[in-house]
VEXDREN-2710 file (C-alpha; in Angstrom, 1 decimal):
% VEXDREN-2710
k/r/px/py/pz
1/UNK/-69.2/12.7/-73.9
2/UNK/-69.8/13.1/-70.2
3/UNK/-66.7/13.0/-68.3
4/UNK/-66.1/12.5/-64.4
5/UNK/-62.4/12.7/-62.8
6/UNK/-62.2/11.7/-59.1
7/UNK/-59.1/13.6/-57.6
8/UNK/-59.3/12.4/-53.9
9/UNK/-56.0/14.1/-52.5
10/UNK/-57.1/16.6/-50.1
11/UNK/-54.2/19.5/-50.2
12/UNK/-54.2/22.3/-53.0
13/UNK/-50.7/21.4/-54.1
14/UNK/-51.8/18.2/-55.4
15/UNK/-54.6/19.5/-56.9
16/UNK/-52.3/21.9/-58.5
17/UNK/-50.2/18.8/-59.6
18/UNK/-52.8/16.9/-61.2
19/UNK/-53.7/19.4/-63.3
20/UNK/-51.8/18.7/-66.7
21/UNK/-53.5/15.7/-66.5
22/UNK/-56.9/16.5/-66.3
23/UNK/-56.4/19.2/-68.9
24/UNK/-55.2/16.6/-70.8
25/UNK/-58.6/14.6/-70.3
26/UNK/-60.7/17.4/-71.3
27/UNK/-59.0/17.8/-74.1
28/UNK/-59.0/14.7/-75.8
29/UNK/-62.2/14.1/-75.1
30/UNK/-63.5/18.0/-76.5
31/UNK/-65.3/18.7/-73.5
32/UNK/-65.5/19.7/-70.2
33/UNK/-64.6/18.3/-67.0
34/UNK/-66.3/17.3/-63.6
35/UNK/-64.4/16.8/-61.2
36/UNK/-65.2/14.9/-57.7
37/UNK/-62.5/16.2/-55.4
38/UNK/-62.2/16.7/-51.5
39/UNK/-62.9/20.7/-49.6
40/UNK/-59.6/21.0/-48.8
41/UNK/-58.0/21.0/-52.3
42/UNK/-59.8/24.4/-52.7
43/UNK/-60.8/23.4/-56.6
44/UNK/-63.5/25.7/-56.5
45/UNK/-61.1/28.6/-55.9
46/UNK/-58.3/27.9/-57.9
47/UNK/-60.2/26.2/-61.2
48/UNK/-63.2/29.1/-61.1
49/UNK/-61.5/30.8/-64.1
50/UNK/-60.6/27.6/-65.7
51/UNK/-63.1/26.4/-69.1
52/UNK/-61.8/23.0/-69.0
53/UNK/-64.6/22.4/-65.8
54/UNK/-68.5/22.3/-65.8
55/UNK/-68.8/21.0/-62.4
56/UNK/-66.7/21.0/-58.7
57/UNK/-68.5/17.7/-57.2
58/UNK/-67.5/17.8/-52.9
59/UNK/-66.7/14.5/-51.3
60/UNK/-68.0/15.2/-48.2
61/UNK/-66.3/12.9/-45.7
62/UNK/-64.4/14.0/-42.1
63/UNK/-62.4/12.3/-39.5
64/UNK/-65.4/12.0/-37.2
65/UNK/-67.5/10.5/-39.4
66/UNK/-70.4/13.7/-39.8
67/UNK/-70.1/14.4/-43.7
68/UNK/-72.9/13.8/-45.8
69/UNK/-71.3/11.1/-47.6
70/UNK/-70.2/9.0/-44.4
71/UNK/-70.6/5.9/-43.6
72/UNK/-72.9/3.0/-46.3
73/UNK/-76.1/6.2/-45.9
74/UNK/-73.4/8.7/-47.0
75/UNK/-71.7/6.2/-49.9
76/UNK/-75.3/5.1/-51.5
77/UNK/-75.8/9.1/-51.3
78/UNK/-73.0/10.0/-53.4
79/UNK/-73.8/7.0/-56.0
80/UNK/-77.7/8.6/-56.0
81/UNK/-75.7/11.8/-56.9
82/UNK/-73.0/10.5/-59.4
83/UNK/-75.4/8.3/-61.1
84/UNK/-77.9/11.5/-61.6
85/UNK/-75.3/12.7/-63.4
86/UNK/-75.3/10.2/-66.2
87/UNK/-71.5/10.3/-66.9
88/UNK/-69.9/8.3/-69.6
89/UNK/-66.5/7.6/-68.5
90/UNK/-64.5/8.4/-65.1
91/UNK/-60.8/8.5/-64.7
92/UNK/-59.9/7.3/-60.9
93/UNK/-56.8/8.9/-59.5
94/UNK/-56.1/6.1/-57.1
95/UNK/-56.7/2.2/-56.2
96/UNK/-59.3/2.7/-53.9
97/UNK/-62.0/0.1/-54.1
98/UNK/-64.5/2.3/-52.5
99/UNK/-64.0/4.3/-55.7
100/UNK/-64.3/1.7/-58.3
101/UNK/-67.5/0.3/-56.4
102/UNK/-69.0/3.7/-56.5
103/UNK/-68.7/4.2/-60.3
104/UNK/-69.7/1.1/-61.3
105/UNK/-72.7/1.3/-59.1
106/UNK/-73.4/4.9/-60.4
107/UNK/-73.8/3.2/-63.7
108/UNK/-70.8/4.3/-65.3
109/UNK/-69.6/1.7/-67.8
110/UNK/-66.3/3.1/-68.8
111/UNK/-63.8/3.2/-65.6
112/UNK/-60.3/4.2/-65.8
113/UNK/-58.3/3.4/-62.6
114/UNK/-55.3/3.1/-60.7
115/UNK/-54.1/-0.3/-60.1
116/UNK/-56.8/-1.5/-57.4
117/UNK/-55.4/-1.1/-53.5
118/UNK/-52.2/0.5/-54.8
119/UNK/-50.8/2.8/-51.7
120/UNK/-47.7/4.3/-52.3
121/UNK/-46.4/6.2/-55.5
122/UNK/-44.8/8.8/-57.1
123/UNK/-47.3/11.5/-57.7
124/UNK/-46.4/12.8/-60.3
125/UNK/-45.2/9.6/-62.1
126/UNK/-47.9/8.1/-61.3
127/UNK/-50.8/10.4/-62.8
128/UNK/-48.5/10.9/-66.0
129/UNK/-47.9/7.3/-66.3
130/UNK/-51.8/6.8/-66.3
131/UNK/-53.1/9.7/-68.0
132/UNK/-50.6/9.0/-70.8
133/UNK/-51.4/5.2/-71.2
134/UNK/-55.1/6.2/-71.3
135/UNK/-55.2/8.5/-73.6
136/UNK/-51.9/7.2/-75.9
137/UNK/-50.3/10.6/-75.9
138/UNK/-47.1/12.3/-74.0
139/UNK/-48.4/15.1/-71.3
140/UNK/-46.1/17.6/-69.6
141/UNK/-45.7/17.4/-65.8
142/UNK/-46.1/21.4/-65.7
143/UNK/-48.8/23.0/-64.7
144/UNK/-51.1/25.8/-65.8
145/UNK/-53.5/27.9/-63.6
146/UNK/-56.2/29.8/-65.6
147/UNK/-57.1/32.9/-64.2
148/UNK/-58.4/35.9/-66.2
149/UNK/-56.9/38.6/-67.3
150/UNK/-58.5/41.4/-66.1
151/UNK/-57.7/40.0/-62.2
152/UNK/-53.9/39.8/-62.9
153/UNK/-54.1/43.7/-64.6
154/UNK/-56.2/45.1/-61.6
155/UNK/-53.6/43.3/-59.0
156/UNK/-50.7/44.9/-60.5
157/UNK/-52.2/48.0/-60.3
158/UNK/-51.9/48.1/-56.7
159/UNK/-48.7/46.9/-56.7
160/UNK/-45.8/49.2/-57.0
161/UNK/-43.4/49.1/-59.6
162/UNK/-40.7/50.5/-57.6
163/UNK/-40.9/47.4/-55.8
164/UNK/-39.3/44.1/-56.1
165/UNK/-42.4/41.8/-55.2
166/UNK/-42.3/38.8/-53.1
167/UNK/-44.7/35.3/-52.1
168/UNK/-43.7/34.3/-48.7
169/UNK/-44.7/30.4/-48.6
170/UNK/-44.0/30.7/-44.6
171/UNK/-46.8/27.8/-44.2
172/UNK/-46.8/24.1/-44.6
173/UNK/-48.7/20.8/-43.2
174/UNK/-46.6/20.2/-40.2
175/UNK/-43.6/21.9/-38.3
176/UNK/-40.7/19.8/-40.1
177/UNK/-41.8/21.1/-43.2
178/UNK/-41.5/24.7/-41.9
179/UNK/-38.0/26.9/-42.0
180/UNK/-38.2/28.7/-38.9
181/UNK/-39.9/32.3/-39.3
182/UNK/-37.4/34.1/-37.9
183/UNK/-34.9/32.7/-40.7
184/UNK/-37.8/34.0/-43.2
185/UNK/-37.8/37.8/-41.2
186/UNK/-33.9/37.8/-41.8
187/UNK/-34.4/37.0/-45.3
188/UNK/-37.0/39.8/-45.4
189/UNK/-34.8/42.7/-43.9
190/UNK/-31.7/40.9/-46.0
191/UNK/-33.5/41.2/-49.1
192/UNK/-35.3/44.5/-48.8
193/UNK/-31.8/46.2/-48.0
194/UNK/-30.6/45.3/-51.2
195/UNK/-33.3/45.4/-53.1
196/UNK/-37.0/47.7/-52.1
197/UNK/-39.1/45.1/-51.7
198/UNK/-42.4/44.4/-50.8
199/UNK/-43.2/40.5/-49.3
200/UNK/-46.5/38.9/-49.7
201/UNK/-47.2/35.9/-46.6
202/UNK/-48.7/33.2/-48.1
203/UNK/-50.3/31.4/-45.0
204/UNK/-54.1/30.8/-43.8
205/UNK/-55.9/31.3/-40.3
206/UNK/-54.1/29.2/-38.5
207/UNK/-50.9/30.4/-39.4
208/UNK/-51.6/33.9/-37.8
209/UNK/-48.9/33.7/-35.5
210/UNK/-46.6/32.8/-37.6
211/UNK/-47.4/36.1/-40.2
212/UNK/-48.1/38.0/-36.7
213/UNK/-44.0/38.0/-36.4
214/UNK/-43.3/39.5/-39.4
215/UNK/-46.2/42.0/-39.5
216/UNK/-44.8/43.1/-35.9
217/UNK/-41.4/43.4/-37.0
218/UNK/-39.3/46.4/-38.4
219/UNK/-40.3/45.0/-41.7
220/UNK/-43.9/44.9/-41.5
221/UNK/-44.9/48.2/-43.1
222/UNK/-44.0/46.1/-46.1
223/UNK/-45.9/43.0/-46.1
224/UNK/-49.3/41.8/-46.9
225/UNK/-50.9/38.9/-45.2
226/UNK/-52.7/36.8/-47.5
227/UNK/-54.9/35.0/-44.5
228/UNK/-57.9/37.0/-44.6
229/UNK/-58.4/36.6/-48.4
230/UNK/-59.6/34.1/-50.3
231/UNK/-57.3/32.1/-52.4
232/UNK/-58.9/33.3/-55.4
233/UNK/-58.2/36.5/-54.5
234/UNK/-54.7/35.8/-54.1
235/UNK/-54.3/34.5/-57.2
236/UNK/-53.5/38.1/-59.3
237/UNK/-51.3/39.1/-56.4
238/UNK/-48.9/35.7/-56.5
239/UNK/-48.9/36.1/-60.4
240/UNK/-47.2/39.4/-60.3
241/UNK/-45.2/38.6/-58.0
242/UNK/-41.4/37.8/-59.1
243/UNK/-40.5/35.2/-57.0
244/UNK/-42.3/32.9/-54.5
245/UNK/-39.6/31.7/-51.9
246/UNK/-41.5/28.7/-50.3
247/UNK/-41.8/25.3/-48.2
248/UNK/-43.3/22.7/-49.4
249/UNK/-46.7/23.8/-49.5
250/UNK/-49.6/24.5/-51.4
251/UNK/-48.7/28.2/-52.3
252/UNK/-45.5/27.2/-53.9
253/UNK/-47.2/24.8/-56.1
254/UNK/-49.8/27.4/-57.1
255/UNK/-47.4/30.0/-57.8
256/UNK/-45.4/27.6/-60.0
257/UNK/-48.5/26.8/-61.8
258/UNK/-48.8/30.7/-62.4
259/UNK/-45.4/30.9/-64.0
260/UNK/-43.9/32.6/-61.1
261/UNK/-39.9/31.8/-60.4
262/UNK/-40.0/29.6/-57.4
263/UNK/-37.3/28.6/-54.8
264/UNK/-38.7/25.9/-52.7
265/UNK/-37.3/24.7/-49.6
266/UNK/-37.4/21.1/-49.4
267/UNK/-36.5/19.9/-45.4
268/UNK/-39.0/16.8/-44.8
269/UNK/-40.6/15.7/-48.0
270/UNK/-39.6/14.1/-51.1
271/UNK/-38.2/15.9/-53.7
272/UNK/-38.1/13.7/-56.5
273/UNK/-42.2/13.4/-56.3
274/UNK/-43.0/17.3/-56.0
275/UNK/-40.3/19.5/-56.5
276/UNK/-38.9/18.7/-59.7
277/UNK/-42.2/18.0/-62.2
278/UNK/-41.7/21.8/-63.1
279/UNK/-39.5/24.1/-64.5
280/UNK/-40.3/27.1/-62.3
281/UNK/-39.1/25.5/-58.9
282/UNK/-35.5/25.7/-58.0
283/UNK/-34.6/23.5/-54.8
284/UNK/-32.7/24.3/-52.0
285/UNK/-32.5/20.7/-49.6
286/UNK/-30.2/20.4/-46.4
287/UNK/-26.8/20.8/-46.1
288/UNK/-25.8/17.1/-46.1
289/UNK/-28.5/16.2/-48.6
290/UNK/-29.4/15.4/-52.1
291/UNK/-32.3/16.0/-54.2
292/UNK/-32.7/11.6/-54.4
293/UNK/-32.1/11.6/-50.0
294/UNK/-34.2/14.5/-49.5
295/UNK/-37.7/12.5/-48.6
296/UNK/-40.2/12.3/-45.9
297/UNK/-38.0/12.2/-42.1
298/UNK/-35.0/13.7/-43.1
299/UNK/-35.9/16.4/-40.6
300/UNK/-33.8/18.4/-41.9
301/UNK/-34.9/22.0/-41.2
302/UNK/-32.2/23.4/-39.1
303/UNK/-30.1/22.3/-41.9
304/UNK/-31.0/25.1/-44.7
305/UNK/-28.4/27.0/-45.7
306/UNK/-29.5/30.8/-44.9
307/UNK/-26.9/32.3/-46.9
308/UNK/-27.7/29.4/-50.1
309/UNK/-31.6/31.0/-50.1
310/UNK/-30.5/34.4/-50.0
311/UNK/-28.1/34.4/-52.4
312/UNK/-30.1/32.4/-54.9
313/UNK/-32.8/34.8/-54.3
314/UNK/-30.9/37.7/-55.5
315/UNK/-29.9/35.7/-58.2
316/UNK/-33.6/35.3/-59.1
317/UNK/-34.5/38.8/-58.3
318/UNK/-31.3/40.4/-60.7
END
């Protein structure tokens, strides 16, 4: 059987969230996966060691309107190229219409969706809830990246085992989901002092400011920025890592998903819906906040206890 998921959430957390599920898909079904996803959810670096996927299909769509699959040209495109496929079944992770409408005019006679115009949900509820009442079976919310292991024994090779080894997750989608950089260079020096320690900054391109502090700092000589790499190439370094202290972002959902110990720092997004579906994130939320409180606008980003991260660290690290 020939089967499509559509996975339109554009950041590489989510893809990394959604993975249990479409494991689960593949197999059930005994076969491998294509997968119609956006650019920015980087599937073709994080899944390119993974055997439940034949195919990364790119939704091609931008804010301006330029992408190849814009537009009612750009939609009766992507229908030429799903139908071409000759899938079987699809399993839509969301209520879009524009999604059903594609399928079915792609010729696909078996849709699994979303409640149709549904906005707002859980994530991670969500997608279990779905996946489970699909396919009749209880799934795990955790997470597995596949990545071989010849790239995790090369990585550790380089990586010195005098060291303690650190993730730095010093990026995030906006600047209320960011603790301040200078809070993460104290934490650096803090750390290292007690424990030799080298610290791996998990940030992109335009983050380079940001890393540019640290690297300039007293503490620099013992950090790697990770923003001239690909993320594949990151992956073997964040795996033998032994902790990933981290916002809300991508990396510390794809170092969870690599069985690191993770401490994320939750300031403006909800916590219930992605930072307690797996077992390797420990939380950390504002002074004056719980895990249920702690959602999107608490702002709360001068409120994380310095002292509560560091010491938790340690206790992580020992």
């Amino acid at each position: 059987m020939k089967v499509l998921v559509i996975q339109p959430k554009i950041g590489m957390g989510d893809m990394v969230i959604y993975l249990p599920y479409i494991h689960a898909i593949s197999e059930k079904y005994k076969s491998k996966i294509s997968i119609l996803v956006k650019n920015n959810s980087r599937a073709n670096e994080l899944l390119l060691d993974d055997e439940h996927f034949e195919e990364i299909l790119i939704l091609d769509r931008t804010k301006n309107q330029s992408g190849s699959h814009d537009g009612i040209k750009g939609f009766l495109k992507l229908v030429n190229e799903i139908k071409s496929k000759k899938f079987d079944k699809v399993f839509i992770f969301s209520g879009s219409l524009r999604y059903f409408f594609l399928t079915k005019l792609a010729g696909i006679k078996n849709i699994a969706q979303y409640p149709l115009l549904r906005k707002k949900d859980n994530i991670v509820t969500s997608a279990k809830i779905f996946t489970e009442n699909e396919l009749n079976e209880i799934i795990s919310t955790q997470p597995f990246l596949k990545i071989k292991q010849e790239k995790v024994s090369k990585a550790k090779q380089k990586m010195p085992s005098e060291y303690k080894h650190i993730c730095l997750g010093i990026s995030a989608s906006g600047p209320t989901k960011r603790w301040d950089i200078q809070n993460y260079l104290s934490l650096c020096e803090k750390i290292n002092s007690y424990l030799p320690s080298k610290f791996y900054l998990a940030g992109g391109k335009k983050d380079q400011e940001l890393i540019k502090v640290i690297l300039d700092s007293n503490i620099g000589s013992n950090c790697k920025s990770f923003s001239e790499l690909k993320i594949s190439e990151t992956l073997p370094i964040i795996k033998n890592c032994d902790i990933c202290i981290s916002n809300d972002t991508g990396w510390l959902h794809i170092a969870s998903a690599l069985k690191v110990k993770c401490l994320g720092l939750f300031m403006d997004s909800p916590v219930l819906a992605y930072g307690k579906y797996s077992k390797n994130i420990s939380v950390i939320v504002p002074e004056g906040e719980t895990e249920e409180t702690t959602t999107h606008d608490t702002l709360g980003k001068d409120r994380i206890s310095f002292e509560k991260v560091y010491s938790q660290a340690i206790k992580i690290l020992s």
